[in-house]
C-alpha positions in Angstrom: -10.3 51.9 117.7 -7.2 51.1 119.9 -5.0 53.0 117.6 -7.4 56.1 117.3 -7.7 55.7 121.5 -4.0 55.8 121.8 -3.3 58.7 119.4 -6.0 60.5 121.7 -4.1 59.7 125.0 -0.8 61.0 123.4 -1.8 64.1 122.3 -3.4 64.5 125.8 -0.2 63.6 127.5 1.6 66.1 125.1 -0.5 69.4 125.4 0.1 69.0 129.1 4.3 69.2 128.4 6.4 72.3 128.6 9.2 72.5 125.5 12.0 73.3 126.7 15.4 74.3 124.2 18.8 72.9 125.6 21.6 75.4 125.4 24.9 74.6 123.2 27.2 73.2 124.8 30.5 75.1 126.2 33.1 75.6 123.7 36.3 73.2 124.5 39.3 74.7 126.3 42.6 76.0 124.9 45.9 76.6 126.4 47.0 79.6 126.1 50.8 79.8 126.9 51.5 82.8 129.5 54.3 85.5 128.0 57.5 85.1 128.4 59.1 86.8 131.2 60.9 90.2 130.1 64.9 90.1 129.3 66.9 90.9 132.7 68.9 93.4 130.1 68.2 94.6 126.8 70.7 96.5 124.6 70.2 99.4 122.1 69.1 99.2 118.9 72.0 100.3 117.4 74.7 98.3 119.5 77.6 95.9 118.1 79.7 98.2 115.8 82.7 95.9 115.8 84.5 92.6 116.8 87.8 91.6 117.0 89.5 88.5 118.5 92.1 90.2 120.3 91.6 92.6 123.5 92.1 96.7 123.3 94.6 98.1 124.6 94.6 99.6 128.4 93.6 103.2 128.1 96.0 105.8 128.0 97.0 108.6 130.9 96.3 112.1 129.5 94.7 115.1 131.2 91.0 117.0 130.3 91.3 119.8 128.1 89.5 122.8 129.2 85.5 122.8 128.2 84.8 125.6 125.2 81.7 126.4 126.0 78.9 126.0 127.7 76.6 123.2 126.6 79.4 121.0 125.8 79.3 117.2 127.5 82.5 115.5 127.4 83.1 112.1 125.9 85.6 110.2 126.9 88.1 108.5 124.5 88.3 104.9 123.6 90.5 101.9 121.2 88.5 101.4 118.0 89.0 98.8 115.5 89.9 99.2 111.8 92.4 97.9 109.2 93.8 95.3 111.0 94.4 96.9 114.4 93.2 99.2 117.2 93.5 102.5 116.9 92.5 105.4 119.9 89.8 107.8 119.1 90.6 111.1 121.1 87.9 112.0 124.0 86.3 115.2 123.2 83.8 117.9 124.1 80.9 117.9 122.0 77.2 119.3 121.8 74.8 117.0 121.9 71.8 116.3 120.1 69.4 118.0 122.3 69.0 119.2 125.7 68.6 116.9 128.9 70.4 113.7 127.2 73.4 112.6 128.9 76.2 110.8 126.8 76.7 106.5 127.7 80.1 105.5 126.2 80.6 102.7 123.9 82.8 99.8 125.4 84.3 96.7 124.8 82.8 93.4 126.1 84.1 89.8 125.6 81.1 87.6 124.4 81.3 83.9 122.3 85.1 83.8 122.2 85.2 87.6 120.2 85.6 91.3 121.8 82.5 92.9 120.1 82.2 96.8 120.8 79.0 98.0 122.0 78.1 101.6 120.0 77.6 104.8 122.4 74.7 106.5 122.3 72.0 109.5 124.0 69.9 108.9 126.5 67.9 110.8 129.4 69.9 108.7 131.7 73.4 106.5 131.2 73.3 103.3 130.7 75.6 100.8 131.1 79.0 101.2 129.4 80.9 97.8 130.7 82.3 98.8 134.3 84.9 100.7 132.3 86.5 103.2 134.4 87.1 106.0 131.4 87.9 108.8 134.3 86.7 112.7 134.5 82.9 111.4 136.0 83.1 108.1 134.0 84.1 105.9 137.2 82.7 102.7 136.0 79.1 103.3 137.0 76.8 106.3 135.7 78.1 109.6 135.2 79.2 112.3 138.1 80.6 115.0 135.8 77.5 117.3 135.6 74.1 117.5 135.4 71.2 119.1 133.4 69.4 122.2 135.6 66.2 123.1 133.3 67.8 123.7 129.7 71.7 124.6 131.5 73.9 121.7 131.8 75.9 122.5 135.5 79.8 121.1 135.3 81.0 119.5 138.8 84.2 120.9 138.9 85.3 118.2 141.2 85.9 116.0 138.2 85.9 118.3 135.1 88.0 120.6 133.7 86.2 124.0 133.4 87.3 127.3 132.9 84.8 129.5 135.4 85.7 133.0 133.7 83.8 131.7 130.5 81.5 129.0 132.1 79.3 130.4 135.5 76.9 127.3 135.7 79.2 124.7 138.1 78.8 123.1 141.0 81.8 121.1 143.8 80.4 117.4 144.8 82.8 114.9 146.2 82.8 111.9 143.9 83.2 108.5 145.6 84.6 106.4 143.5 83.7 102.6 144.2 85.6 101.0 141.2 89.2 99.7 141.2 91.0 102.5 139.5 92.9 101.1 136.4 93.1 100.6 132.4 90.9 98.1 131.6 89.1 99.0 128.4 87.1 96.1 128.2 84.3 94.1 129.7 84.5 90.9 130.2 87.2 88.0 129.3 90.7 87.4 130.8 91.7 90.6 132.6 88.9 92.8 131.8 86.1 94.2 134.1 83.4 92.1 135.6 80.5 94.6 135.7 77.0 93.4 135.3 74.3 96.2 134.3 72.7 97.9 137.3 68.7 98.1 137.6 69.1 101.7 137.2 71.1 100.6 134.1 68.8 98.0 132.4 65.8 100.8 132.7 68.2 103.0 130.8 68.5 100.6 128.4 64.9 100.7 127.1 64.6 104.2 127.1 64.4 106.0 123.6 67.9 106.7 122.3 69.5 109.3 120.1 72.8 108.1 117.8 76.3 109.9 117.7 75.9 113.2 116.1 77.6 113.7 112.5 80.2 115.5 114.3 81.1 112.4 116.1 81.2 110.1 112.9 83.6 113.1 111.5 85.5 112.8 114.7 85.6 108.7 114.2 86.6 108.7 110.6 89.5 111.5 111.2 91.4 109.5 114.0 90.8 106.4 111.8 93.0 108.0 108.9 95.4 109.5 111.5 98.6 107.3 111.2 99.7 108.1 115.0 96.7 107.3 116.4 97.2 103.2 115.3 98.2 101.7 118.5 101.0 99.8 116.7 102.3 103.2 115.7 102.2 104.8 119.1 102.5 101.6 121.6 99.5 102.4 123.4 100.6 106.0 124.2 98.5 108.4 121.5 100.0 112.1 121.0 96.4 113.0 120.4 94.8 111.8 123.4 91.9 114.1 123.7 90.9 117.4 121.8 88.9 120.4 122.8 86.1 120.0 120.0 85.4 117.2 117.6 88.3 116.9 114.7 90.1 119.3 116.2 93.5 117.5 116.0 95.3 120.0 115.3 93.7 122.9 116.8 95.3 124.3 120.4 94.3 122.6 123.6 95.0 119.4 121.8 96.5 116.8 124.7 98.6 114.3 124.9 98.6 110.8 126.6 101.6 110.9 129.6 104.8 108.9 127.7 103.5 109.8 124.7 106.0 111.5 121.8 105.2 115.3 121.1 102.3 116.3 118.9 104.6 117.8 116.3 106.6 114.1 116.0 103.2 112.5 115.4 102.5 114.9 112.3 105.9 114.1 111.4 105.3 110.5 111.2 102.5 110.9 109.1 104.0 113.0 106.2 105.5 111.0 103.6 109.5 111.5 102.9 110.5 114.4 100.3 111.1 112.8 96.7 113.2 115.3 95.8 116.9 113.4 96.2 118.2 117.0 96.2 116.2 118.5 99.3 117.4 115.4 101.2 120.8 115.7 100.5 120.2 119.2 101.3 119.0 118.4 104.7 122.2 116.2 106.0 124.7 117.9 107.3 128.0 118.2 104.8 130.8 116.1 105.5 133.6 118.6 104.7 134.6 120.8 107.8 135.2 123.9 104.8 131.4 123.5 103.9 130.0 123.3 108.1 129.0 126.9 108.0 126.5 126.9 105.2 125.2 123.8 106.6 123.7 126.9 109.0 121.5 128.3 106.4 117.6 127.3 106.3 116.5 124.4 104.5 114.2 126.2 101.9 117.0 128.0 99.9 114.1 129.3 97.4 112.5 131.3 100.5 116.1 132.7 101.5 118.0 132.8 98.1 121.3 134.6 99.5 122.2 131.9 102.0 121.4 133.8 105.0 118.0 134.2 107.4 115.6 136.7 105.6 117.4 136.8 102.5 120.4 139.3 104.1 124.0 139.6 101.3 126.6 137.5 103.2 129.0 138.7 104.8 132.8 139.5 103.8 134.8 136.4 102.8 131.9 134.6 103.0 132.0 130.9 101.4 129.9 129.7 98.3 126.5 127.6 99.9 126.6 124.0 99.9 126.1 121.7 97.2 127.1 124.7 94.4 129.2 123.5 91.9 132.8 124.8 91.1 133.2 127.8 89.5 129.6 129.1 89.9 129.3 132.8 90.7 129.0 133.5 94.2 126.0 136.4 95.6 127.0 139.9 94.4 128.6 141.6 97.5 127.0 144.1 99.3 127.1 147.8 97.9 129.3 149.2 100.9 131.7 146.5 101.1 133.2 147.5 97.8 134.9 143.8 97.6 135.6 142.7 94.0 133.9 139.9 93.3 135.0 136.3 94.1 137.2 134.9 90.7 135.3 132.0 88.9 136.7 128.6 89.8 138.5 130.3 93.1 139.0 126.9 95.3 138.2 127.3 99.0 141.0 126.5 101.3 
């Protein structure tokens, strides 16, 4: 009866209850580590093409060639490296990819004990190129040598060289130049520049950019198998300094750096030596006094067979050429001079 009584008085308590369903407990908290704070400057994609452990050399002096057309940005010259040495790739006109970029050169900067070149590239804006101060609106800092109007690309004629009877879309603006002027070609080290990347520059930086066009490479790998252009060969003074389109070494308008040795020495230096003993005897002047007057003829004796300019008959009394044996028949006189021919084995006097 006690148990039955206290069964009764529990149920009682429990119809009187409200169930109520406790809620899961709050997951446990993890740290979540907050993002890293952006790089204060980020460089291409496409950036270190080269290193080297010893500095370019300064740039050289030369003038702007005229621009050929319209549409064409120039881009200023600079030392590569490549077999063993520095060599200068001419500054140039060229087209570029598309309309509205603007050209940023490639530069040299000193980093970990090495000069490593940073590659030139496209952009809607110019990015930082090192502080270099490559010249004609390349003071160091951005570029002041034109801008794009809509799809036209205006030329300041303050700082370019532009021919206004073939090119009508120029402006004049004074460009202040706020860099030390000199030849430092490179960024960073003992003796180079110590420019640091502008804000204007770092957001240039991650903005989509468009490689060197083919005819840039072309214009690369031609200086690069150009013997003159080594800077061991030419001292730091190019005959080829800048060209009027890409290749173009040897087309007019081609410019030379200031103390530099004439274009035509340059190609010189870079054709091998006849290997014909004969046509180099040929070319030194003959020792005997009797012989100093053919010494006068042209070099190519095939082209001018009778010894004189255009193939004329020499004149009367004229002396056998250099470098015939004795007693070889002389040219056949002319038909009015009605001079019997020279006697085989005649000595000259």
């Amino acid at each position: 009866m006690r148990a039955v009584a206290l069964v009764l008085s529990a149920v009682a308590l429990l119809g009187g209850c409200v169930v109520r369903v406790a809620s899961p407990p709050p997951p446990p908290r993890v740290y979540v580590q907050p993002p890293a704070p952006a790089p204060a400057y980020v460089e291409p994609a496409v950036d270190v093409e080269a290193r080297a452990t010893e500095p370019p050399p300064p740039l050289p002096d030369y003038e702007q060639p005229p621009a050929p057309d319209e549409g064409y940005l120039w881009t200023p010259g600079y030392w590569a490296w490549g077999g063993g040495g520095y060599y200068w790739v001419p500054g140039t006109w060229v087209q570029p990819p598309r309309v509205g970029v603007l050209w940023t050169p490639g530069y040299w900067g000193f980093v970990g004990g090495v000069y490593a070149f940073h590659v030139g590239y496209w952009g809607p804006h110019v990015g930082f190129y090192g502080g270099v101060n490559y010249g004609f609106g390349y003071g160091g800092v951005g570029f002041a040598g034109g801008r794009w109007v809509g799809n036209s690309f205006a030329y300041n004629r303050s700082v370019t060289n532009v021919n206004v009877v073939n090119i009508h879309n120029t402006y004049n603006e004074t460009v202040v130049n706020n860099v030390t002027v000199n030849k430092v070609s490179f960024n960073g080290g003992t003796g180079g520049t110590v420019a640091a990347p502008t804000p204007q520059e770092r957001a240039a930086a991650t903005e989509p950019h468009v490689a060197p066009t083919p005819m840039q490479h072309q214009h690369v790998q031609e200086a690069a198998k150009n013997p003159a252009l080594q800077a061991k060969a030419n001292g730091g003074h190019p005959a080829i300094a800048a060209t009027p389109r890409p290749a173009a070494f040897n087309a007019p308008g081609v410019v030379g750096a200031h103390g530099a040795a004439p274009v035509n020495a340059a190609a010189h230096f870079a054709a091998p030596a006849p290997a014909n003993p004969a046509a180099r005897v040929a070319s030194q002047a003959p020792a005997n006094p009797a012989t100093r007057v053919a010494s006068q003829a042209p070099a190519n004796a095939a082209a001018h067979p009778q010894g004189q300019p255009g193939g004329a008959p020499p004149t009367a009394g004229a002396k056998p050429q250099a470098g015939k044996p004795p007693g070889a028949p002389g040219p056949k006189p002319a038909a009015k001079a009605k001079q019997p021919p020279e006697k085989n084995g005649e000595k000259q006097k």
